[in-house]
C-alpha positions as CSV (number, residue, x, y, z in Angstrom):
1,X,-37.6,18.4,-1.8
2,X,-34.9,17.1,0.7
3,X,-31.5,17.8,0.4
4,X,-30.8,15.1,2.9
5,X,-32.0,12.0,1.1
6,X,-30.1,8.9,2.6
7,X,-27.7,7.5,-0.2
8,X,-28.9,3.8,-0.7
9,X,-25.3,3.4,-1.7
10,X,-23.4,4.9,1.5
11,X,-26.7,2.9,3.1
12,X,-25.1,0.2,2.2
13,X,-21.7,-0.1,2.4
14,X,-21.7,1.1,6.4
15,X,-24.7,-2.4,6.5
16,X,-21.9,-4.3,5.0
17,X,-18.9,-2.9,6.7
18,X,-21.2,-3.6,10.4
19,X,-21.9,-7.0,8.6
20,X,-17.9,-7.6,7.9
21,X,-16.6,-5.9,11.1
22,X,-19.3,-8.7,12.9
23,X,-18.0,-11.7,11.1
24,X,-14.1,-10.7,11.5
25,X,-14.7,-9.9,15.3
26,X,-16.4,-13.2,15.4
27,X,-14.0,-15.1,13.8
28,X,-10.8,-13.7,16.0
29,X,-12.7,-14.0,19.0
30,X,-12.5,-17.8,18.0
31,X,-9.4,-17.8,16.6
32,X,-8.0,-16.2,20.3
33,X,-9.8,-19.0,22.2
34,X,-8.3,-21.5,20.0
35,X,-4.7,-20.8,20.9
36,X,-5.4,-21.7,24.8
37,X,-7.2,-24.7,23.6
38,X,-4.0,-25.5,21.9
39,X,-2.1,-25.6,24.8
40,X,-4.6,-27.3,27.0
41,X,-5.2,-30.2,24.6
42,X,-1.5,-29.8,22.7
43,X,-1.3,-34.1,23.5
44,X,-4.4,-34.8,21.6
45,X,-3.7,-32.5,18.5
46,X,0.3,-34.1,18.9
47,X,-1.6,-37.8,19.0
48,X,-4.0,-37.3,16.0
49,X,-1.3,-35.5,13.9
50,X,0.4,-39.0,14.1
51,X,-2.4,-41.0,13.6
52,X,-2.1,-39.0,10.4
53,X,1.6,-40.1,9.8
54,X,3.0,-36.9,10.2
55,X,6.0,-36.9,12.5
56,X,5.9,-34.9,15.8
57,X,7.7,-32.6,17.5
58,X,7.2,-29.9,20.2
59,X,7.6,-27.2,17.8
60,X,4.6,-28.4,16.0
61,X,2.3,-27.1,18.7
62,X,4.7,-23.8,18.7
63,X,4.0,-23.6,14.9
64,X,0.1,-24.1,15.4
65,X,0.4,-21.4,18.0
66,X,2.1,-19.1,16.0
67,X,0.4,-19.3,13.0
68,X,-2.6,-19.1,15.0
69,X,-1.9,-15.4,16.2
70,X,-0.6,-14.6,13.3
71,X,-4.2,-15.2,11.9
72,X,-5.6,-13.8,14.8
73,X,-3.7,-10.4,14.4
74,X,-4.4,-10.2,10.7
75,X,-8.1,-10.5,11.8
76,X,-8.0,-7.9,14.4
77,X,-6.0,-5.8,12.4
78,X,-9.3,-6.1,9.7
79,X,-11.7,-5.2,12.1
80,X,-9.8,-1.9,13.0
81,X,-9.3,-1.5,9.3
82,X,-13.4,-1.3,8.5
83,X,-13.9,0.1,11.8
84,X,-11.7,3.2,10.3
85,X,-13.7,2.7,7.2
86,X,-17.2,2.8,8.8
87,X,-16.8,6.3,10.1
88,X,-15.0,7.7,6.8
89,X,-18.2,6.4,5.3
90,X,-20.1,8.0,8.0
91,X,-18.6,11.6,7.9
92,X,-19.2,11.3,4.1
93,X,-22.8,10.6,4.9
94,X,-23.5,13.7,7.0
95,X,-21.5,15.9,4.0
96,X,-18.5,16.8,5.9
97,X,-15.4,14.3,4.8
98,X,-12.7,16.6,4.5
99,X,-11.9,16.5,8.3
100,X,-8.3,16.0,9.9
101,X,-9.6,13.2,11.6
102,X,-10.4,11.2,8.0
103,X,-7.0,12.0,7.4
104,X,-5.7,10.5,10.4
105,X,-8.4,7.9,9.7
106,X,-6.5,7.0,6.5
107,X,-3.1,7.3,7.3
108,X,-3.6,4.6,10.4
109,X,-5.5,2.2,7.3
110,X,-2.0,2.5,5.5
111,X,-0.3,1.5,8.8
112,X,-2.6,-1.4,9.2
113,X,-2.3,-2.8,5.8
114,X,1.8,-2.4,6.6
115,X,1.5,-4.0,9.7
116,X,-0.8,-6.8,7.9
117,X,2.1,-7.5,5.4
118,X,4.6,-7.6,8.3
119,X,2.6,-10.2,9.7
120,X,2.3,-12.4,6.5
121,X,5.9,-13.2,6.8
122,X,6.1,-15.3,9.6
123,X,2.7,-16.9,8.8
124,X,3.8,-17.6,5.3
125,X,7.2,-19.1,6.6
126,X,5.8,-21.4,9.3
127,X,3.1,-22.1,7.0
128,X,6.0,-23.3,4.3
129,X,7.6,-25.9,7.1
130,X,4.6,-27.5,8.1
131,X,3.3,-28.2,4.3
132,X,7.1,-29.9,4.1
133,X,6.9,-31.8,7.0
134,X,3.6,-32.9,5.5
135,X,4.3,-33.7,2.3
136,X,5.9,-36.9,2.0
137,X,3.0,-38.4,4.5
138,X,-0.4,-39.7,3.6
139,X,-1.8,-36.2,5.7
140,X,-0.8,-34.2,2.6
141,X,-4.0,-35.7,0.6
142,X,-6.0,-34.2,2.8
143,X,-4.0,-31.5,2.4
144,X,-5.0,-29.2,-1.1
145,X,-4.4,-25.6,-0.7
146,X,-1.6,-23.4,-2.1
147,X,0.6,-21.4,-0.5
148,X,1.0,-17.9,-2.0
149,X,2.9,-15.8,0.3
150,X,5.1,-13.9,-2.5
151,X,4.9,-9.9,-2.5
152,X,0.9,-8.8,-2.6
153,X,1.5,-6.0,-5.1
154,X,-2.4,-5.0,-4.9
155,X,-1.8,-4.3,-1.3
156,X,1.1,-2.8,-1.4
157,X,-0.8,-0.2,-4.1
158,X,-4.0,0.2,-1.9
159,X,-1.4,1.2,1.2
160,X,0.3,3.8,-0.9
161,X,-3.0,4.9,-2.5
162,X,-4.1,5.2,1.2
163,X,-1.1,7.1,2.6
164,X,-1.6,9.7,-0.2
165,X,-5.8,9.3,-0.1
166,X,-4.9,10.8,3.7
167,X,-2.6,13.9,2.4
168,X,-4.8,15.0,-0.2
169,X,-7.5,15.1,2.8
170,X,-5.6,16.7,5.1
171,X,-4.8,19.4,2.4
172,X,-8.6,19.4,1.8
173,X,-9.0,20.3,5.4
174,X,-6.6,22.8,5.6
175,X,-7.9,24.4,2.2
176,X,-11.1,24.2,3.9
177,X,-10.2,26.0,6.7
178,X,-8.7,28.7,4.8
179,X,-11.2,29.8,3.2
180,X,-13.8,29.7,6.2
181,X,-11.6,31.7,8.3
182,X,-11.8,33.9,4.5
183,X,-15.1,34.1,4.7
């Protein structure tokens, strides 16, 4: 009997982590061509915004920029985010998970949902002026989605659960440690 069965389960979560880290790559990568494309082509985008109704301005296209990085750096923020998450999964599928790298690994995941949240505000904000420059035109029809950029308390728990995920395995590591060198 084989002690080193593959898991179907750690099988697949690292198929769909390659599967989201693939469609998140894919999606910034055209997300980041978009915002050249912007500038290039800012006087048709200005042109069918007022064919719209929606009044104009140069800081429209500034907006549209900067919500599009925003998005962009959310996105590339989630691929590093799974990528971290991939090769946890990974050390857990050779047996060894209680290495100071996972807790490293960890630790930058809490930065990355920080830096996620920090991003959030200027989206949300920008996000907020152009739904009330559209309102009172007949774009906002067109127009159905809410915007909900309020405090993300599930978030906010998974980054502290992940900030403390990475000191209990660093002390896992270091209790590991100890007692091989006991040994």
């Amino acid at each position: 009997m084989s002690l080193n069965r593959p898991d179907p389960l750690l099988t697949a979560a690292q198929l769909l982590l390659f599967f989201f880290i693939g469609v998140l790559g894919l999606c910034a990568a055209l997300v980041a061509i978009s915002v050249p494309a912007t500038v290039i082509f800012q006087d048709r985008i200005l042109a069918e915004v007022a064919a719209k109704g929606v009044p104009t301005s140069p800081e429209l296209i500034g907006a549209l920029l900067m919500i599009l990085t925003c998005v962009f750096a959310i996105m590339a923020l989630g691929v590093c985010f799974m990528e971290l998450l991939r090769r946890i999964v990974r050390t857990v599928g050779t047996g060894d998970p209680f290495i100071p790298e996972n807790a490293e690994r960890l630790s930058r995941m809490g930065w990355i949902g920080v830096a996620a949240h920090l991003v959030m505000l200027p989206l949300g904000g920008v996000a907020m002026w152009l739904m009330q420059l559209v309102e009172d035109t007949p774009a906002a029809e067109d127009i159905k989605f809410d915007l909900d950029f309020g405090l993300d308390f599930s978030g906010i728990l998974l980054i502290l659960i992940l900030f403390i995920l990475a000191r209990v395995f660093r002390k896992g590591a270091e209790m590991r440690e100890d007692l091989e060198g006991t040994v």
